[in-house]
N, C-alpha and C positions, 0 to 999 in steps of 0.2 A: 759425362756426368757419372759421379760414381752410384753407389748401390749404397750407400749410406745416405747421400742427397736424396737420390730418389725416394726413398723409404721415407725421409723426413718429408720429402713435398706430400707424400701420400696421405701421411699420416695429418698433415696441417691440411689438406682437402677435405679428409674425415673430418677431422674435428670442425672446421666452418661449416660445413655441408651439417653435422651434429648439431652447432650451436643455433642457425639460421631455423631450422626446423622447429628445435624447441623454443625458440622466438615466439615462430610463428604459431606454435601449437599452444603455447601460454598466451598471447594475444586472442587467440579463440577465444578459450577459458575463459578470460575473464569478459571477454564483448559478450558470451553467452549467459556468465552469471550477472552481468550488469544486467543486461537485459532481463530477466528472473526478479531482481530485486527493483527493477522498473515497475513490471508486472503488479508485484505485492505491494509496490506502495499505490501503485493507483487503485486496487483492488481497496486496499485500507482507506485512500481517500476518500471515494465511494461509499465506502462504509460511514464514516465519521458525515460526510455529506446526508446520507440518508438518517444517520442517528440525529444530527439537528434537523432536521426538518420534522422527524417523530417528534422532536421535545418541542419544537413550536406548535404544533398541531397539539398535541396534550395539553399546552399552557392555552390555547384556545378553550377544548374540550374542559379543562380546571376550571374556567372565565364563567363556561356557560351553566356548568352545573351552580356553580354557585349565584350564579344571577336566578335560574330555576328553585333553588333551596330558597333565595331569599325571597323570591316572589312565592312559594309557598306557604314561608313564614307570614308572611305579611296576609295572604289569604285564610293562615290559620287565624292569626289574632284579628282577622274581622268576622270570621264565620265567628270566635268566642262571644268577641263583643255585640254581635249580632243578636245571637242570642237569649 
């Protein structure tokens, strides 16, 4: 085998051996920021879950005050008429 073949096989083992690695190292990368962006959206889901649940407990809390104002009113204009 000459010294020019061999050099070429060396150099074609580097480079696969090169290429297989950054495969490998970009596949990381991205299974690790997948994962990151898994994280954040459950975290947001969670959120968005907790913010309805706040606005149906508030449209409750709206229901009762106003049923309270209107039973007040209604108290006010008989203490008037009472009167």
């Amino acid at each position: 085998m000459t010294d020019a073949v061999l050099v070429a096989l060396i150099g074609l083992a580097g480079s696969a051996i090169g290429s297989i690695v950054g495969v490998v190292a970009s596949a990381k990368l991205t299974s690790y920021r997948i994962e990151q962006l898994e994280k954040k959206v459950q975290a947001h889901n969670n959120l968005i879950e907790r913010t309805y649940r706040l606005e149906e407990r508030t449209e409750v809390q709206e229901e009762k005050l106003r049923v309270v104002n209107h039973r007040l009113s209604d108290l006010e204009d008989y203490h008037k008429g009472g009167n």
